[in-house]
N, C-alpha and C positions, 0 to 999 in steps of 0.2 A: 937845517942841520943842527943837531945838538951838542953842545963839547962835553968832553969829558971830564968828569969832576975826580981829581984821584981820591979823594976820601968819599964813604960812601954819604949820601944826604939822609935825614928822614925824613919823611912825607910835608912835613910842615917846610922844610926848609926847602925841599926841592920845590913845592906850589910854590913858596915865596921869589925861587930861582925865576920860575916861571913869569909869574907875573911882573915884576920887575922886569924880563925880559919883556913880556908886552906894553909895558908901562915906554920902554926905550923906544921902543917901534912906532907907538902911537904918537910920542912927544917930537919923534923926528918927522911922521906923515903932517903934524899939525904947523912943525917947521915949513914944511915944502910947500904947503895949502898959505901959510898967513904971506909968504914972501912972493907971492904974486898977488897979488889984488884982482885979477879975472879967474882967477881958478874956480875951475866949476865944483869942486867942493865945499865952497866958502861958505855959501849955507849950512851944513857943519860941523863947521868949528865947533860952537858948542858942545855938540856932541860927541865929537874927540876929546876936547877938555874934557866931561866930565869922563869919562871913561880912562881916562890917562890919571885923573883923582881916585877913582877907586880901584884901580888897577895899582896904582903907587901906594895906596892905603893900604890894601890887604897886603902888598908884599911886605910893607913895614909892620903888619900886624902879626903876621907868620916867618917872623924874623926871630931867633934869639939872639937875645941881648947881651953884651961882654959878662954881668952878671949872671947867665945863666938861667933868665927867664924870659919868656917870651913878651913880647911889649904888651 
């Protein structure tokens, strides 16, 4: 489900919506994976990690800044 944004985004900012939004999703599956110790995803982790960094990366990178530029 996607919410509605009352201002319209531009493309930069909505990917950034986005992935930020997958960045949340990934950092709470890697929650649910480290807090059991048998989880059969545990092998991985890593792999969540890094994906939850560059999913956070590019949302910060396709962010503008209170200044008015993009980071």
């Amino acid at each position: 489900m996607t919410q509605q944004n009352p201002r319209p985004q531009d493309p930069s900012e909505a990917f950034a919506h986005d992935e930020q939004h997958r960045a949340d999703g990934l950092a709470a599956r890697l929650g649910e994976i480290t807090a059991k110790p048998s989880h059969p995803s545990r092998g991985s982790v890593p792999h969540y990690q890094r994906a939850y960094q560059v999913a956070s990366a590019t949302a910060a990178a396709h962010t503008e800044q209170p200044d008015g530029r993009p980071t």
